[in-house]
N, C-alpha and C positions, 0 to 999 in steps of 0.2 A: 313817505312824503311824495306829494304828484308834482311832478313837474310845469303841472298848470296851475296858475292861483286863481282863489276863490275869488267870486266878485261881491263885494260886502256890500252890495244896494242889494242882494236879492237872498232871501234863505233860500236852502237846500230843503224839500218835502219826501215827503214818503209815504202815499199810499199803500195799499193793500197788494193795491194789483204794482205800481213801480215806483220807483224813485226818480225825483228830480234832481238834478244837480249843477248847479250854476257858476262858471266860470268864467274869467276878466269877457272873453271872448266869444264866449260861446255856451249854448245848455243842452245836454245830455239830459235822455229820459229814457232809461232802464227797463224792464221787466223785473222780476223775483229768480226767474231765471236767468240773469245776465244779459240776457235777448236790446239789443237798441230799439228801439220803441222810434226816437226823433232825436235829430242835430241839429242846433239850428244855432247862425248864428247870432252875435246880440252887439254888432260892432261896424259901424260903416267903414273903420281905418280897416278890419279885418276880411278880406274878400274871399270868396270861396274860388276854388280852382278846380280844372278836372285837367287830369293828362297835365298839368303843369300849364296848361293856358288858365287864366284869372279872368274871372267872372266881374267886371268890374259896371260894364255896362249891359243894358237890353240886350245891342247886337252883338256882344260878344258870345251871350247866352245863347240868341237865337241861331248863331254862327256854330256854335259847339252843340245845344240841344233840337236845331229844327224847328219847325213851325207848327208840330202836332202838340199845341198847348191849348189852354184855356185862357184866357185874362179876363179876369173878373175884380170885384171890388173886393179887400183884405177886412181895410179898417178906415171908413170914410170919415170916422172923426180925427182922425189925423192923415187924413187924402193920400191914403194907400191903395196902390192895386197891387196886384200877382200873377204871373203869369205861371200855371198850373200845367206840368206833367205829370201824366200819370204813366205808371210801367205796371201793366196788368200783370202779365206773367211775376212780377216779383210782388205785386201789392205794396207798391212804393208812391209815394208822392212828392214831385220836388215844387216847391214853391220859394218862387224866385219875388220877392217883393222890392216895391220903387214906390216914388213919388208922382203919382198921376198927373199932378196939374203941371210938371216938368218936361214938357216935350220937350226942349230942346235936348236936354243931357240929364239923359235917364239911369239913373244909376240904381247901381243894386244896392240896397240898403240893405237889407238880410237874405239870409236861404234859409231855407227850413227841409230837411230830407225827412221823412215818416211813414212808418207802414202803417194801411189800411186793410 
């Protein structure tokens, strides 16, 4: 038994090449090999943290990641951007998603970590 619960809006998949796997907070996508593929999470109470500072807003991000990002558009049918690291040397990508038309208080609605 995982210590994390399922989250019953979304099934679990399995392709060829990995698996999906969806919990309260967050989803997990596998290789065949074990390998993390992506984390991302699915929870605005659920904030991401690095070094135990919490990602809660833009600048906190910007504060912790720096300003070599991208911001580009996510998902304009629900007025999402992202603000895009990449880390070459590891072929990682973090994307940090908010609500664009919110300037005043930008908050991080998901992360997504993923190699490319």
């Amino acid at each position: 038994m995982t210590a994390y619960r399922k989250n019953p809006d979304f099934n679990d998949k399995h392709t060829k090449d990995a698996d999906h796997r969806y919990f309260e907070n967050f989803l997990i996508v596998y290789s065949s090999s074990g390998e993390i593929m992506k984390l991302q999470t699915l929870s605005e109470s659920e904030f991401s943290s690095i070094d135990g500072h919490k990602l809660q807003k833009l600048d906190d991000v910007k504060n912790k990641l720096g300003n070599h990002f991208v911001d580009q558009s996510y998902d304009s049918a629900q007025s999402l951007n992202a603000l895009v690291y990449y880390d070459k040397t590891n072929h990682t990508k973090a994307s940090v998603v908010y609500p664009h038309n919110n300037k005043q208080d930008q908050i991080v609605v998901w992360t997504i970590l993923e190699k490319y």
